[in-house]
C-alpha positions as CSV (number, residue, x, y, z in Angstrom):
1,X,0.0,0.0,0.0
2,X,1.2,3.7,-0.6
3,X,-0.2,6.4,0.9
4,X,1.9,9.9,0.2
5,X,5.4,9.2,0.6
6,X,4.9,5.7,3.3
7,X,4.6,2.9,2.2
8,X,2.7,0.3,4.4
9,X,1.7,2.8,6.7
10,X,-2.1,3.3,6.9
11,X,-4.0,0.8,9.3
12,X,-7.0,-1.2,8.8
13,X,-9.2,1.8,10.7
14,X,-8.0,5.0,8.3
15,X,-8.7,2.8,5.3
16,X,-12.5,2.0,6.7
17,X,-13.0,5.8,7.2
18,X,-11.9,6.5,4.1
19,X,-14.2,3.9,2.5
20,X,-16.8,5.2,4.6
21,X,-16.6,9.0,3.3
22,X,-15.9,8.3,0.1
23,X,-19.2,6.3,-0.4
24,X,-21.6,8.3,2.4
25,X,-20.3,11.7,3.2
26,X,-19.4,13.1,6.5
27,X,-21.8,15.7,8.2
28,X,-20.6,17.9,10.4
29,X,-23.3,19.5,13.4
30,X,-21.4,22.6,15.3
31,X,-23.6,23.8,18.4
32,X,-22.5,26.5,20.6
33,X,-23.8,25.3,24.8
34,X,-24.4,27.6,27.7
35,X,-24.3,25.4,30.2
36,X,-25.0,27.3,33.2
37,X,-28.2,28.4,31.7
38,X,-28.1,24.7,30.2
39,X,-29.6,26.3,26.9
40,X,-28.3,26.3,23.2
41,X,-26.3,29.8,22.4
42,X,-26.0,29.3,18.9
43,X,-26.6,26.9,16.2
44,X,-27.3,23.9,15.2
45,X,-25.3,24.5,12.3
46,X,-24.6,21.6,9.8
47,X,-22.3,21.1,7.3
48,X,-22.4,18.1,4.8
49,X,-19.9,17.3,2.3
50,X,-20.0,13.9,0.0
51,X,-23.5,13.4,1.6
52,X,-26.3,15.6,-0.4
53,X,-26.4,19.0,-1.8
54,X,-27.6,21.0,0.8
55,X,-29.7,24.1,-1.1
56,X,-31.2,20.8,-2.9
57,X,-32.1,19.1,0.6
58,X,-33.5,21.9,2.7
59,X,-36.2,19.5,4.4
60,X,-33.7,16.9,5.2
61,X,-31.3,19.3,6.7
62,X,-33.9,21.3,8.3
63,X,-35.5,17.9,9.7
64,X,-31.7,17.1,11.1
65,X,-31.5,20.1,12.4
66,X,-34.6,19.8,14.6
67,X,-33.9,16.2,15.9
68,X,-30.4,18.0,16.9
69,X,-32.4,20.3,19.0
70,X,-34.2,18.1,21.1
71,X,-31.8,16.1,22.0
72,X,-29.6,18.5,23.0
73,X,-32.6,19.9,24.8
74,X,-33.4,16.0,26.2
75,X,-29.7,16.5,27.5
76,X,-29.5,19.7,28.8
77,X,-33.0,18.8,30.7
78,X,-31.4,15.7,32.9
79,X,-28.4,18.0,33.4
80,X,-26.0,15.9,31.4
81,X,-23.3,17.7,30.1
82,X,-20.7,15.5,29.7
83,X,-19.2,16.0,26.2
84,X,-19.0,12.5,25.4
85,X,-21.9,11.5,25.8
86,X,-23.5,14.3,24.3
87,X,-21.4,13.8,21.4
88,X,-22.6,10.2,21.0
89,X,-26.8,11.1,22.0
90,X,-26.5,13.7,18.9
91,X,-24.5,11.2,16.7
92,X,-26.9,8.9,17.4
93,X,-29.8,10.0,17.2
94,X,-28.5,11.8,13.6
95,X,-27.4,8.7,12.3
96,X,-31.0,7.1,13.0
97,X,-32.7,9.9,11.2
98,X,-30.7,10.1,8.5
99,X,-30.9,6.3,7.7
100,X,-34.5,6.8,7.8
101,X,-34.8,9.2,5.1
102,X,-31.8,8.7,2.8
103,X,-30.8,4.9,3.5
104,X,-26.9,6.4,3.9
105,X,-24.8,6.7,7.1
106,X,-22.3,9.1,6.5
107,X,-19.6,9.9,9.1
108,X,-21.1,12.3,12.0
109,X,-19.0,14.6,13.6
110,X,-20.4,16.6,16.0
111,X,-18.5,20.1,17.6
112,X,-19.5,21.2,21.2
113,X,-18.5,24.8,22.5
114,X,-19.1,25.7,25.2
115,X,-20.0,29.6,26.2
Protein backbone atom coordinates (compact mmCIF):
# COMPACT_ATOMS: atom_id res chain seq x y z
CA UNK A 1 0.00 0.00 0.00
CA UNK A 2 1.22 3.69 -0.65
CA UNK A 3 -0.21 6.44 0.94
CA UNK A 4 1.86 9.87 0.19
CA UNK A 5 5.36 9.17 0.61
CA UNK A 6 4.87 5.66 3.32
CA UNK A 7 4.65 2.87 2.24
CA UNK A 8 2.66 0.31 4.41
CA UNK A 9 1.73 2.84 6.74
CA UNK A 10 -2.08 3.26 6.91
CA UNK A 11 -3.96 0.84 9.27
CA UNK A 12 -6.96 -1.20 8.76
CA UNK A 13 -9.16 1.85 10.68
CA UNK A 14 -8.01 4.98 8.34
CA UNK A 15 -8.69 2.82 5.29
CA UNK A 16 -12.48 1.98 6.67
CA UNK A 17 -12.98 5.78 7.24
CA UNK A 18 -11.87 6.53 4.08
CA UNK A 19 -14.20 3.93 2.50
CA UNK A 20 -16.84 5.21 4.57
CA UNK A 21 -16.62 8.96 3.34
CA UNK A 22 -15.87 8.27 0.13
CA UNK A 23 -19.20 6.28 -0.37
CA UNK A 24 -21.64 8.26 2.38
CA UNK A 25 -20.29 11.68 3.22
CA UNK A 26 -19.43 13.13 6.52
CA UNK A 27 -21.82 15.68 8.16
CA UNK A 28 -20.60 17.93 10.38
CA UNK A 29 -23.28 19.52 13.43
CA UNK A 30 -21.44 22.55 15.34
CA UNK A 31 -23.59 23.77 18.36
CA UNK A 32 -22.49 26.46 20.62
CA UNK A 33 -23.83 25.27 24.76
CA UNK A 34 -24.43 27.56 27.72
CA UNK A 35 -24.26 25.40 30.20
CA UNK A 36 -24.95 27.35 33.21
CA UNK A 37 -28.22 28.35 31.67
CA UNK A 38 -28.10 24.73 30.18
CA UNK A 39 -29.60 26.30 26.94
CA UNK A 40 -28.29 26.28 23.18
CA UNK A 41 -26.32 29.79 22.37
CA UNK A 42 -26.04 29.30 18.91
CA UNK A 43 -26.65 26.85 16.15
CA UNK A 44 -27.33 23.94 15.16
CA UNK A 45 -25.35 24.51 12.27
CA UNK A 46 -24.64 21.57 9.82
CA UNK A 47 -22.30 21.09 7.32
CA UNK A 48 -22.45 18.11 4.76
CA UNK A 49 -19.93 17.30 2.32
CA UNK A 50 -19.97 13.88 0.01
CA UNK A 51 -23.46 13.45 1.58
CA UNK A 52 -26.32 15.59 -0.43
CA UNK A 53 -26.37 19.02 -1.79
CA UNK A 54 -27.59 21.05 0.79
CA UNK A 55 -29.69 24.07 -1.07
CA UNK A 56 -31.19 20.80 -2.86
CA UNK A 57 -32.09 19.08 0.63
CA UNK A 58 -33.51 21.86 2.70
CA UNK A 59 -36.19 19.53 4.38
CA UNK A 60 -33.70 16.85 5.16
CA UNK A 61 -31.33 19.31 6.65
CA UNK A 62 -33.92 21.29 8.33
CA UNK A 63 -35.53 17.90 9.67
CA UNK A 64 -31.69 17.08 11.09
CA UNK A 65 -31.48 20.13 12.40
CA UNK A 66 -34.57 19.81 14.60
CA UNK A 67 -33.86 16.16 15.85
CA UNK A 68 -30.42 18.01 16.87
CA UNK A 69 -32.36 20.32 18.99
CA UNK A 70 -34.23 18.10 21.09
CA UNK A 71 -31.78 16.10 22.01
CA UNK A 72 -29.60 18.50 23.03
CA UNK A 73 -32.63 19.88 24.82
CA UNK A 74 -33.41 16.05 26.20
CA UNK A 75 -29.71 16.54 27.48
CA UNK A 76 -29.46 19.71 28.78
CA UNK A 77 -32.98 18.78 30.73
CA UNK A 78 -31.38 15.67 32.86
CA UNK A 79 -28.41 17.96 33.43
CA UNK A 80 -26.05 15.90 31.38
CA UNK A 81 -23.28 17.72 30.14
CA UNK A 82 -20.74 15.50 29.71
CA UNK A 83 -19.23 16.00 26.19
CA UNK A 84 -19.00 12.51 25.38
CA UNK A 85 -21.94 11.49 25.80
CA UNK A 86 -23.48 14.26 24.28
CA UNK A 87 -21.36 13.78 21.37
CA UNK A 88 -22.59 10.24 21.04
CA UNK A 89 -26.82 11.13 21.97
CA UNK A 90 -26.50 13.74 18.93
CA UNK A 91 -24.47 11.23 16.68
CA UNK A 92 -26.87 8.88 17.40
CA UNK A 93 -29.78 10.03 17.16
CA UNK A 94 -28.53 11.80 13.56
CA UNK A 95 -27.38 8.69 12.33
CA UNK A 96 -30.98 7.07 13.03
CA UNK A 97 -32.65 9.91 11.17
CA UNK A 98 -30.72 10.14 8.47
CA UNK A 99 -30.88 6.33 7.68
CA UNK A 100 -34.51 6.75 7.81
CA UNK A 101 -34.83 9.23 5.11
CA UNK A 102 -31.82 8.67 2.75
CA UNK A 103 -30.81 4.88 3.50
CA UNK A 104 -26.95 6.40 3.85
CA UNK A 105 -24.80 6.69 7.06
CA UNK A 106 -22.33 9.15 6.49
CA UNK A 107 -19.57 9.92 9.12
CA UNK A 108 -21.14 12.26 12.02
CA UNK A 109 -18.98 14.65 13.60
CA UNK A 110 -20.36 16.58 15.98
CA UNK A 111 -18.51 20.06 17.58
CA UNK A 112 -19.50 21.15 21.23
CA UNK A 113 -18.45 24.75 22.45
CA UNK A 114 -19.07 25.70 25.23
CA UNK A 115 -20.03 29.63 26.17
Amino acid sequence: MIDGLGVGDVGNIVLRDRKQLSQDGIVIVVVTLDRDNRIIAAGPDIVSRGFVYVREADELMNGARERVEQTLEKYLERNIVDWSSLKTGLRDSLSKYLYEKTKRRPMILPIIQEV
